[in-house]
VEXDREN-2710 file (C-alpha; in Angstrom, 1 decimal):
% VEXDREN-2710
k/r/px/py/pz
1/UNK/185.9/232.4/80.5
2/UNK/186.6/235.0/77.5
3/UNK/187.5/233.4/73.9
4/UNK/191.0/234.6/74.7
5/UNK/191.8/233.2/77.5
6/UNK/190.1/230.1/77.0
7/UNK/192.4/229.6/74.2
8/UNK/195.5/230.3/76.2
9/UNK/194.7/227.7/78.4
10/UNK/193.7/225.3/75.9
11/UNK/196.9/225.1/73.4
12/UNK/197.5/221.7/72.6
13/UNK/197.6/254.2/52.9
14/UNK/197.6/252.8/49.6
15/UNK/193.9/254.1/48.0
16/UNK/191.2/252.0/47.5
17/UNK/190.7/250.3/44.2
18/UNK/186.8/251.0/44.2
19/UNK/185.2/248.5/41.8
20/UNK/181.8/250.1/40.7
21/UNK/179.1/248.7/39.5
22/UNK/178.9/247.8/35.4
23/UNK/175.5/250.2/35.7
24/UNK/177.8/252.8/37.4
25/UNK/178.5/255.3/34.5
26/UNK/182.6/256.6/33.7
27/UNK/182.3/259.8/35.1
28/UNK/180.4/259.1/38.3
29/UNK/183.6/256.3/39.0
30/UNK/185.8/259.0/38.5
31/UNK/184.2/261.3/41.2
32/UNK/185.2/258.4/43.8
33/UNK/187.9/260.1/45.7
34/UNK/189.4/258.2/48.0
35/UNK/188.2/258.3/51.6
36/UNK/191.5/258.6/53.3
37/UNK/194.8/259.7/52.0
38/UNK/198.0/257.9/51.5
39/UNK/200.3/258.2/54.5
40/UNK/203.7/257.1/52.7
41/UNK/204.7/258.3/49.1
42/UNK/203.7/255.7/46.4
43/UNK/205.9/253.0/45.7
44/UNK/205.9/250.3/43.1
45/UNK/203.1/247.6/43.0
46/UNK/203.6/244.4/45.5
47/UNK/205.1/241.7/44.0
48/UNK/202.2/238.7/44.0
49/UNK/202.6/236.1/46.9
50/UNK/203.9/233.6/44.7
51/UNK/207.1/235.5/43.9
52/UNK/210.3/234.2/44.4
53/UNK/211.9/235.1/47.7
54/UNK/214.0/238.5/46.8
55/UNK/217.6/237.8/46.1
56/UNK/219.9/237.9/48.8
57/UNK/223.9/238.5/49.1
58/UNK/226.2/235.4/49.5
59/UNK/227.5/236.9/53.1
60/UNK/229.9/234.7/55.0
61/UNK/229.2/234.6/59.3
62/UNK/231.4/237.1/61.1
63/UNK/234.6/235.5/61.5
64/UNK/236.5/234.8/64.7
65/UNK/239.7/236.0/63.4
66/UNK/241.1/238.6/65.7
67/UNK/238.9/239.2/69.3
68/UNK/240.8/242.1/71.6
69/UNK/239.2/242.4/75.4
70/UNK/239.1/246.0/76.5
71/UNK/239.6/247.0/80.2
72/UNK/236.9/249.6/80.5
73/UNK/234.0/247.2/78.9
74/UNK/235.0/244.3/81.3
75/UNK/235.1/246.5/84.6
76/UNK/231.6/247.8/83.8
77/UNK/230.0/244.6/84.1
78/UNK/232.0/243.7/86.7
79/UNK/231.6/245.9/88.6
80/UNK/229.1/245.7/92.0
81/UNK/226.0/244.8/92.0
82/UNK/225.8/244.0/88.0
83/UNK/228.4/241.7/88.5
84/UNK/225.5/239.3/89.1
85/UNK/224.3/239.7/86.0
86/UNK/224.5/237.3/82.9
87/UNK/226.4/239.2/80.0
88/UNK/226.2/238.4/76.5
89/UNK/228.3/240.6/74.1
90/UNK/229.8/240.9/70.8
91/UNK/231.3/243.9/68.7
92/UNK/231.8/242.8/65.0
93/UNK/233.9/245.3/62.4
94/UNK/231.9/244.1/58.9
95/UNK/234.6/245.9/57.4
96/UNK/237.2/243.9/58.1
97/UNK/235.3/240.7/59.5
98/UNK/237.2/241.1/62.9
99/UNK/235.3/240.5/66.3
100/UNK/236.6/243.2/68.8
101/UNK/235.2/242.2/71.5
102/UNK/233.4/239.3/72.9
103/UNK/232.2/237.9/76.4
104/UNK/229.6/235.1/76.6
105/UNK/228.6/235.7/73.1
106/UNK/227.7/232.0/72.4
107/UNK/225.6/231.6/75.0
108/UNK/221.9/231.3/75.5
109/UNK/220.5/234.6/76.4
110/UNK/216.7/235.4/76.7
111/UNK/217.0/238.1/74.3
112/UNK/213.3/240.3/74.8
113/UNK/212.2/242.4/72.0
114/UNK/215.6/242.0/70.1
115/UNK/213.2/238.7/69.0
116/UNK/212.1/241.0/66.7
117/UNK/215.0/241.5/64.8
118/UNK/214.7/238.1/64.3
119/UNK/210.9/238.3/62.3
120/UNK/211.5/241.5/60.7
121/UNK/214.6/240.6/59.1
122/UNK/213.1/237.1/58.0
123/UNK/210.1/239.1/56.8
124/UNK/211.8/241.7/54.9
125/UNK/214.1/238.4/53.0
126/UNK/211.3/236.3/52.3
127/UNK/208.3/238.6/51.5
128/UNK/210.5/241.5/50.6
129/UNK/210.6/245.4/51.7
130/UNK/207.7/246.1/48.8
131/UNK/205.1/243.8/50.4
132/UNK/201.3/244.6/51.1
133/UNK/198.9/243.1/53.2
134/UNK/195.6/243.5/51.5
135/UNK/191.9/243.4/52.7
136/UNK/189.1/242.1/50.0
137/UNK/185.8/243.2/50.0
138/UNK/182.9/241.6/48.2
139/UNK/179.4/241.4/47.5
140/UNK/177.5/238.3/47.1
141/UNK/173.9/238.2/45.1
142/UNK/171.9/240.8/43.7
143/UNK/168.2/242.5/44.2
144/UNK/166.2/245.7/43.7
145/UNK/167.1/249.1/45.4
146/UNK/170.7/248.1/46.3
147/UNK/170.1/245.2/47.8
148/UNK/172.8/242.4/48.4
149/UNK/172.5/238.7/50.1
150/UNK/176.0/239.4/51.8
151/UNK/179.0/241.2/52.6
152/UNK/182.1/239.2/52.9
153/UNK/185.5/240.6/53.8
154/UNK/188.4/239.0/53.7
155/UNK/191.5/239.4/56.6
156/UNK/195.0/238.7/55.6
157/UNK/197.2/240.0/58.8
158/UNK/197.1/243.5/58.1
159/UNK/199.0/245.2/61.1
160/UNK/198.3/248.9/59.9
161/UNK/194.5/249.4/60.0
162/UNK/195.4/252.1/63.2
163/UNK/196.3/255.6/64.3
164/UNK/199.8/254.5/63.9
165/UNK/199.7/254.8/60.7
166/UNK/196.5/256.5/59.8
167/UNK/194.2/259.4/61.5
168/UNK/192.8/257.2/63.8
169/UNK/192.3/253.2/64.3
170/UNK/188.8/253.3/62.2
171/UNK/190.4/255.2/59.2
172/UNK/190.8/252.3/57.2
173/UNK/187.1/250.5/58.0
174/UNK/185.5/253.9/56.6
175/UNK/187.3/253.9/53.2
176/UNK/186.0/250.3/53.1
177/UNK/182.2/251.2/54.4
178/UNK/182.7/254.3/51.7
179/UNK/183.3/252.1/49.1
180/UNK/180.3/249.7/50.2
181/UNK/178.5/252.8/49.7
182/UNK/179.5/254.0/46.5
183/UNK/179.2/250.8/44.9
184/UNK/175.1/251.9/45.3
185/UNK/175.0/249.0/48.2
186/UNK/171.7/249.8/50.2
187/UNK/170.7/246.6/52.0
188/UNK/172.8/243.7/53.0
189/UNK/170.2/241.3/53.4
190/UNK/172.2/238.3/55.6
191/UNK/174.4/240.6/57.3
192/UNK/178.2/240.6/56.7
193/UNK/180.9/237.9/57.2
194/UNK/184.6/238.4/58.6
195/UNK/186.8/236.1/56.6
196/UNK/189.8/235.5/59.2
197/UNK/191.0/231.9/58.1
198/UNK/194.4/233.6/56.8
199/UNK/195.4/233.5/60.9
200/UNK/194.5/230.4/63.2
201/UNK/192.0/231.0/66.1
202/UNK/194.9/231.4/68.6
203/UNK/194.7/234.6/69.4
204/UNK/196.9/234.5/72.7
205/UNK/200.3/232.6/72.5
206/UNK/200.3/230.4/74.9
207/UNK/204.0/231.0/76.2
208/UNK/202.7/234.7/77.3
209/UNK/202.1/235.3/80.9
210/UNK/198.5/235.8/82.1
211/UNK/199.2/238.6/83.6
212/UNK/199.8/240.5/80.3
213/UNK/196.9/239.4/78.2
214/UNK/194.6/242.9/79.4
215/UNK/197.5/245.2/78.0
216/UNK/198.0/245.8/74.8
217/UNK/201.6/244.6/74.7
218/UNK/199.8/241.3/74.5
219/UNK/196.8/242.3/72.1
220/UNK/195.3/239.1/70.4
221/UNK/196.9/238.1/66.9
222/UNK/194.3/238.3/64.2
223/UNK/193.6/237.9/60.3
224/UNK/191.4/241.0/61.0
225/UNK/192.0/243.2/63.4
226/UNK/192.0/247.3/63.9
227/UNK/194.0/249.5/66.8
228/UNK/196.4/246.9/67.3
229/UNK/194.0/244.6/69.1
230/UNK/193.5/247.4/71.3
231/UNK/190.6/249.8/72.1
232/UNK/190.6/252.9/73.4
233/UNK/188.5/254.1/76.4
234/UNK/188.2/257.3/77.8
235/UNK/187.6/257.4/81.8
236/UNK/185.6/260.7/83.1
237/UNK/185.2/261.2/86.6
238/UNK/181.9/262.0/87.9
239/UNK/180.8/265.5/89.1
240/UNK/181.3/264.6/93.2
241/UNK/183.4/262.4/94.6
242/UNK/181.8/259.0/95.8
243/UNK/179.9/258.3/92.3
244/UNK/180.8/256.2/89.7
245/UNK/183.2/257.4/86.7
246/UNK/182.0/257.1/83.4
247/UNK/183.8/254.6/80.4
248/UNK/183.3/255.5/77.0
249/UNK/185.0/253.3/74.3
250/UNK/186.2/255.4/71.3
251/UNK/184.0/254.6/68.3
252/UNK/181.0/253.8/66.6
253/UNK/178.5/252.9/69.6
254/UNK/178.1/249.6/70.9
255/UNK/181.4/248.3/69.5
256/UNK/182.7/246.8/72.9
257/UNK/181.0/245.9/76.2
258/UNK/182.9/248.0/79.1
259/UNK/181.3/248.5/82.7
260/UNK/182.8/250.9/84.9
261/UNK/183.3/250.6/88.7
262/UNK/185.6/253.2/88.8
263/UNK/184.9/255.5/91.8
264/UNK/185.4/259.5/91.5
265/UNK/188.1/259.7/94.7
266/UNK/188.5/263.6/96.8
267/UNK/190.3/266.6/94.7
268/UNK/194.2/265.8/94.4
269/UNK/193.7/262.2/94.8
270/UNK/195.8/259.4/93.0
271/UNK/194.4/257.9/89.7
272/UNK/194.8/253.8/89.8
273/UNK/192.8/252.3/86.9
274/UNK/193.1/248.3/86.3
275/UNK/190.6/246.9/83.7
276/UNK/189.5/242.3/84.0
277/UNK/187.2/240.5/82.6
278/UNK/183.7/239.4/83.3
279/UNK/182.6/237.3/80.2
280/UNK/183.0/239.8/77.1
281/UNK/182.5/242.8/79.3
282/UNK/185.7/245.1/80.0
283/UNK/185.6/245.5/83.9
284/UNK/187.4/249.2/84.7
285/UNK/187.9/249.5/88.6
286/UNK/189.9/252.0/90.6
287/UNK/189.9/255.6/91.6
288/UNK/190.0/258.6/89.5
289/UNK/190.2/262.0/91.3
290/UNK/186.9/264.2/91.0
291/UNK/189.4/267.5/89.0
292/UNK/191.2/264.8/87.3
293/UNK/191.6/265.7/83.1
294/UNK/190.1/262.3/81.5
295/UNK/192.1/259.1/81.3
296/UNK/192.0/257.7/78.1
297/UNK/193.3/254.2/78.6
298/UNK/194.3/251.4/76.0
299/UNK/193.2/247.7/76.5
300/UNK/193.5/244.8/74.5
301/UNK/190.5/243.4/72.9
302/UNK/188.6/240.0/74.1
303/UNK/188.3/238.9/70.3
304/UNK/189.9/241.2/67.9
305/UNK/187.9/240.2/64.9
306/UNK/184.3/240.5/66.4
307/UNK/185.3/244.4/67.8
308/UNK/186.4/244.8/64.1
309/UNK/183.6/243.8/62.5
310/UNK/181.2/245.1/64.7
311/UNK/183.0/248.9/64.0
312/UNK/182.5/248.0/60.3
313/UNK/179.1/247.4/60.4
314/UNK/178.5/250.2/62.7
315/UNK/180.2/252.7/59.9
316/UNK/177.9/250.9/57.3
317/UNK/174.8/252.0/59.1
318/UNK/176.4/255.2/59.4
319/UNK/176.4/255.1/55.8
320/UNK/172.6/254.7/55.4
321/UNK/173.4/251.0/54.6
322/UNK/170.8/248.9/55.9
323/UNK/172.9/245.7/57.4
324/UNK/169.6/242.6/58.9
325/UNK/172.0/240.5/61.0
326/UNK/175.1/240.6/63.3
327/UNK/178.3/239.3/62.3
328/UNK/179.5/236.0/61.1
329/UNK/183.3/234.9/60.9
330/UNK/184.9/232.1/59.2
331/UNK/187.7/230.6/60.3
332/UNK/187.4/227.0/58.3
333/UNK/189.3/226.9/55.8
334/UNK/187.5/224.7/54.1
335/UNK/184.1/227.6/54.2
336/UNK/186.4/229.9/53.3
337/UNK/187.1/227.9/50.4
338/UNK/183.5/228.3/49.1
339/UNK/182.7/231.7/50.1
340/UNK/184.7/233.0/46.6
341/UNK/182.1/230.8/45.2
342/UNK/178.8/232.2/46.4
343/UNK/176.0/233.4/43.8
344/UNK/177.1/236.2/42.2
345/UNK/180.0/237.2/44.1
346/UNK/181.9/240.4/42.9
347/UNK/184.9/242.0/44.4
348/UNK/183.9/246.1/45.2
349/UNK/187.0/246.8/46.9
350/UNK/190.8/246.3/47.9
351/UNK/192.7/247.5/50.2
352/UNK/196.6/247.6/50.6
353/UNK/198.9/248.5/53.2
354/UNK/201.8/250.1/53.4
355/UNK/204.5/248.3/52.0
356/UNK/206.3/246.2/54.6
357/UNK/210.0/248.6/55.1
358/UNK/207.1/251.0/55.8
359/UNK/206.1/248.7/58.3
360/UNK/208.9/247.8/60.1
361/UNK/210.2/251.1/60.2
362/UNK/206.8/252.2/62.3
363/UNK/207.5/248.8/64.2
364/UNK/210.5/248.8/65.5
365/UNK/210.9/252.5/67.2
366/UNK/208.1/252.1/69.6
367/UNK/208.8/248.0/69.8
368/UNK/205.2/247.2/68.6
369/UNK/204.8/243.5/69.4
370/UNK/201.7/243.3/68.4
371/UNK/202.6/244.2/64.5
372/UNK/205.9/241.4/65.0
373/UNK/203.2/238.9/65.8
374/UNK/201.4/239.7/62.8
375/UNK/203.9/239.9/60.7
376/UNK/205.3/236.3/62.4
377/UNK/202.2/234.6/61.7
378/UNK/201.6/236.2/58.1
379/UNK/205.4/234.3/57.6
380/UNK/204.1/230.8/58.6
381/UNK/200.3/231.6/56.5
382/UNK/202.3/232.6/53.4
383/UNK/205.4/229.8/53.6
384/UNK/203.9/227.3/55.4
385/UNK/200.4/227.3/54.6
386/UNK/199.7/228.3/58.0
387/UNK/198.6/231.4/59.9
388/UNK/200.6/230.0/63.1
389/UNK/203.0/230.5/65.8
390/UNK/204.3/227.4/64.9
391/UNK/204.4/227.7/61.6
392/UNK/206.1/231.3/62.1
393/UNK/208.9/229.4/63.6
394/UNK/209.8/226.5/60.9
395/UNK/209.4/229.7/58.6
396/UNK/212.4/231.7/60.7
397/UNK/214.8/228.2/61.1
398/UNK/215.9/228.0/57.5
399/UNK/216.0/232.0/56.7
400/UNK/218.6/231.9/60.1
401/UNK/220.6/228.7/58.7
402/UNK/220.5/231.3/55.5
403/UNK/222.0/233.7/57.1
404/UNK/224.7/231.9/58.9
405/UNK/223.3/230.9/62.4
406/UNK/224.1/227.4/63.8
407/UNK/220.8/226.1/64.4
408/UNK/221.3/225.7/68.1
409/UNK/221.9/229.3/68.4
410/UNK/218.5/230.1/68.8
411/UNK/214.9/229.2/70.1
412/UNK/211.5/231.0/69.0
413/UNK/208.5/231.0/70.6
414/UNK/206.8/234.2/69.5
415/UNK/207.6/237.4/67.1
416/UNK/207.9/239.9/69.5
417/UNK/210.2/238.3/72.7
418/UNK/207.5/239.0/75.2
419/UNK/208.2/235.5/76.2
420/UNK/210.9/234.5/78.0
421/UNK/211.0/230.9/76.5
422/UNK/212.7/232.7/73.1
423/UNK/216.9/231.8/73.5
424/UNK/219.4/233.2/71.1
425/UNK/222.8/234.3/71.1
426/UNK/224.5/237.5/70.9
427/UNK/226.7/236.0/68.4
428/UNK/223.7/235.2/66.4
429/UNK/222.0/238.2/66.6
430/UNK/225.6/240.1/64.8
431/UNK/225.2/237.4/62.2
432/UNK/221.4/238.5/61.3
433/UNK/222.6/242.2/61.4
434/UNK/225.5/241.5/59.5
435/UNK/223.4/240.0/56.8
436/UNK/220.7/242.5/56.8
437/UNK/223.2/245.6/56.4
438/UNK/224.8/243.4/53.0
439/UNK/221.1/242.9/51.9
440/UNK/219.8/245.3/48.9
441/UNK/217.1/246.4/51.7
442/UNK/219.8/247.3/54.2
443/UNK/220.0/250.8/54.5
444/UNK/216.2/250.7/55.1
445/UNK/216.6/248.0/57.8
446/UNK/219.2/250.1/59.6
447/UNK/217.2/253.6/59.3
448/UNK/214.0/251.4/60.3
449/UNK/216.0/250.9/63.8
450/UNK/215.1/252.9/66.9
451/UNK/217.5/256.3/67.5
452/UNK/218.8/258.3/70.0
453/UNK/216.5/262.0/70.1
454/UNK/213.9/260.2/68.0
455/UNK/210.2/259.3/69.0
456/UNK/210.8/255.4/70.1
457/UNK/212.7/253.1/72.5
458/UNK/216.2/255.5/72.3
459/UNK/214.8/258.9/72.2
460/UNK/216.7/259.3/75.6
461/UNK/219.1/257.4/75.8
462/UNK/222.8/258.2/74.2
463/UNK/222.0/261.4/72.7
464/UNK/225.9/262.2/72.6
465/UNK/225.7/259.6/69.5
466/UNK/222.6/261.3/67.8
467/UNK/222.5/260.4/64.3
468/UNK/225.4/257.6/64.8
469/UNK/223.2/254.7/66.7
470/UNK/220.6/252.1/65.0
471/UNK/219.5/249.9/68.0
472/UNK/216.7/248.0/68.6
473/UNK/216.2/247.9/72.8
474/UNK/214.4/244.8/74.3
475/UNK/213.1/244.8/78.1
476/UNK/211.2/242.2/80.1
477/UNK/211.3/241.4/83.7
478/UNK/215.3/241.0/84.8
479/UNK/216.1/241.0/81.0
480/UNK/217.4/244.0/78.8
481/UNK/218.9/243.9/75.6
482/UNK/220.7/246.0/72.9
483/UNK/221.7/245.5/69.6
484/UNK/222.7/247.2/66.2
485/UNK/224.6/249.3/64.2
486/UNK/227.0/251.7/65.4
487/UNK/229.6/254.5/63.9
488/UNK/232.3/254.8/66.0
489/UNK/234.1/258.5/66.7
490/UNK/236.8/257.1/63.9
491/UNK/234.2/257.0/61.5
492/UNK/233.9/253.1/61.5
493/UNK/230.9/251.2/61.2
494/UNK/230.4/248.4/63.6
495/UNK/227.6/245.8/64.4
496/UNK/227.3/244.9/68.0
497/UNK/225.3/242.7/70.7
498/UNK/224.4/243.5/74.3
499/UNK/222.0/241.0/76.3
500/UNK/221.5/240.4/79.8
501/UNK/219.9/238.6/82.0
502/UNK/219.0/237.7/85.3
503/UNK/219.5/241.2/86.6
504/UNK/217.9/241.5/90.0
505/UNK/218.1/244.7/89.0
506/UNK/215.5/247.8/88.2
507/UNK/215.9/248.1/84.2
508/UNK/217.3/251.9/83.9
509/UNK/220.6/250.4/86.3
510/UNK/221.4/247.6/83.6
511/UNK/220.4/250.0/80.8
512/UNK/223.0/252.6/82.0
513/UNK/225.4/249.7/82.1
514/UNK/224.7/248.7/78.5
515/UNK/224.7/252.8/77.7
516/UNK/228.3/253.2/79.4
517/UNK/229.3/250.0/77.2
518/UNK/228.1/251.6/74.1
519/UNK/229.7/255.0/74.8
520/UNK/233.2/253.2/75.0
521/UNK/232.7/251.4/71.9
522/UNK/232.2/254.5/69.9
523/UNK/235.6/255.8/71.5
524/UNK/237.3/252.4/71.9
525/UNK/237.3/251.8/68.6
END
């Protein structure tokens, strides 16, 4: 059984700051150009960790002082077959703290990927909207020609080191191997340790369904991880039907075990891929027609950190950097503890990431869960001493309280709602968007929302209310969800709440539903 799944059953780009050498000279530091370019215009330094949490407005919970039904909203989900349906909804007018519609709004409602309004706003409070992960690299001990005991990087959660935000998913591992490199490293003599005590070793949640754990919607949750907890593999067919198809994983060689039994099916003939595992081999089985273009396919990782480190050794080597031994991760705290302390231990380079309303605003649009889970568990590692699920959640229960939510309002089990064991309210959900948008970060929480015509979640859906309509959708099986920040065709600016569940249904039906509903409350009010 994999590392991953044996844990699930057991539960119980900012530029490098290149430190060379003392021997290295002034001008040859200077000549150090950064491997890979920034993505995002500079911003100001990252407050440290120990900051205070940022300032945030005194906002009273939206009021029930004035709640009108409307005819039209209540005969859509009444109407045959979605009349079956649970429905959750609130529309709140900030401007004049009135509720203007509400039906079931204090009621339990699995809530999907509108968990992640939930993590992202907590985040964005308590760590602030100019937060950076950072990755540390350093070298321990000293010898002739370049030679070093050991190379030890250190993890903290980063959730951008991918093509999301940079060229590709080993952008951010080559900047680091460069700067390996032009620190005059030659030889790392006992190989190179992954740090990755920031997280705990649960890389699966254990509330997840088994059936998700091969996709990457359920990537493993990693102090140090690249591509999401994902790899990429590119399926060829072979040259005559009846042969195996190859499976190439995209990377330095040797960074991932995949097999192929894919057979190479007759010209015109349907492409059906599934991946399992055998051990820490990726199993691809399935038909792939003989003319068919390549299949690139994207597959969570059996152990995120190992797949990482192995790509950053393989770029070292790339490098001309002799590295004797495979790699070694910590997850003790208490090693970690001592590895600062080895002989002669320098840091040679930092990396940051984006700052975090950078991040959320690449999060949200596509509904990346695994960058919530990341971010979740960086919230219980930096507030509750904890890289933890758990943790996560005592870290969310006091900034919700903050906020205004009754505390039985809600109940978190992940980041990223893939679980269906997360319950909040629609009522509770108005509240957290009511206190983001008074927030001095507001205006980027609302533009970090997914939109209609724009790349993400909504880039089809309500078009008519381009440019008027910050949601952020949620979907899981007989559960879809809708929530955020709309202006209305009087110009008025109004938070609002849609959750179902227990549809029956297929998901575009009860989406059109919660559309039509949207579409009335830009005219209704």
């Amino acid at each position: 059984m994999n590392k991953a799944l044996k844990r699930y059953f057991e539960y119980g780009l900012m530029p490098i700051l290149l430190l060379a050498p003392a021997a290295c000279s002034q001008a040859n530091r200077a000549t150090i150009a950064p491997p890979v370019p920034a993505p995002q215009p500079a911003r100001p330094a990252a407050p440290p960790p120990t900051q205070a949490p940022v300032a945030q407005p005194s906002a009273p919970a939206p009021q029930r002082l004035s709640t009108t039904g409307d005819a039209v909203i209540d005969s859509i989900i009444a109407a045959y077959p979605l009349d079956r349906v649970a429905w959750g909804i609130e529309v709140f007018d900030p401007a004049t703290s009135r509720l203007l519609y509400r039906s079931g709004a204090e009621r339990h409602f699995i809530p999907a990927s509108n968990t992640k309004i939930v993590a992202t706003s907590a985040a964005m409070s308590i760590l602030g909207p100019e937060w950076r992960f950072r990755t540390d690299v350093h070298a321990s001990g000293g010898g002739p020609n370049g030679a070093v005991e050991t190379i030890v990087l250190v993890g903290h959660g980063d959730p951008t080191m991918s093509a999301r935000f940079f060229p590709n998913d080993f952008s951010v591992l080559a900047a680091l191997a460069d700067s390996v490199s032009h620190a005059g490293i030659r030889r790392i003599l006992r190989g190179v340790i992954i740090d990755a005590s920031y997280f705990d070793e649960m890389f699966v949640n254990p509330v997840w369904e088994v059936g998700d754990l091969r996709t990457w919607d359920a990537a493993p949750v990693a102090a140090f991880a690249i591509g999401e907890g994902s790899l990429r593999a590119v399926v060829r067919p072979a040259l005559s039907s009846g042969q195996h198809a190859t499976v190439h994983v995209v990377g330095p060689a040797g960074i991932a075990r995949v097999r192929s039994q894919v057979m190479t099916g007759p010209v015109n003939s349907p492409t059906s891929l599934e991946q399992h595992l055998a051990g820490d081999t990726i199993v691809f089985t399935g038909n792939i027609a003989v003319d068919a273009p390549p299949d690139t396919e994207i597959v969570a990782t059996v152990d995120p950190v190992a797949y990482a480190g192995a790509a950053f050794v393989a770029l070292l080597r790339e490098r001309n950097i002799e590295v004797s031994s495979n790699v070694r991760i910590v997850y003790d705290s208490i090693e970690s503890d001592r590895l600062p302390h080895l002989p002669d231990t320098r840091r040679i380079a930092t990396w940051q990431s984006p700052p975090l309303r950078d991040i959320v605003a690449g999060l949200m649009p596509p509904s990346a869960n695994w960058m919530a889970e990341q971010i979740c568990k960086t919230l219980g590692a930096e507030k509750n001493g904890h890289g933890s699920w758990r943790a996560c959640v005592r870290t969310e229960a006091p900034f919700l309280v903050s906020a205004g939510v009754d505390s039985t309002a809600f109940l978190l089990r992940d980041g990223s709602g893939l679980t269906a064991q997360n319950l909040l309210t629609p009522h509770a959900i108005v509240q957290i968007l009511e206190f983001d948008r008074r927030a001095p970060w507001g205006e980027d929480y609302r533009h970090a929302l997914a939109q209609p015509g724009v790349k993400g979640t909504m880039q089809r859906r309500l078009l008519t209310l381009k440019g008027r309509l910050w949601a952020k959708t949620g979907s899981i099986t007989n559960v879809n969800s809708l929530s955020g920040y709309l202006q209305t065709d009087s110009g008025r600016m109004i938070i609002f709440s849609i959750l179902s569940n227990g549809s029956g249904r297929a998901a575009s039906e009860v989406r059109r539903a919660m559309d039509a509903i949207v579409t009335r409350m830009a005219e209704a009010w």
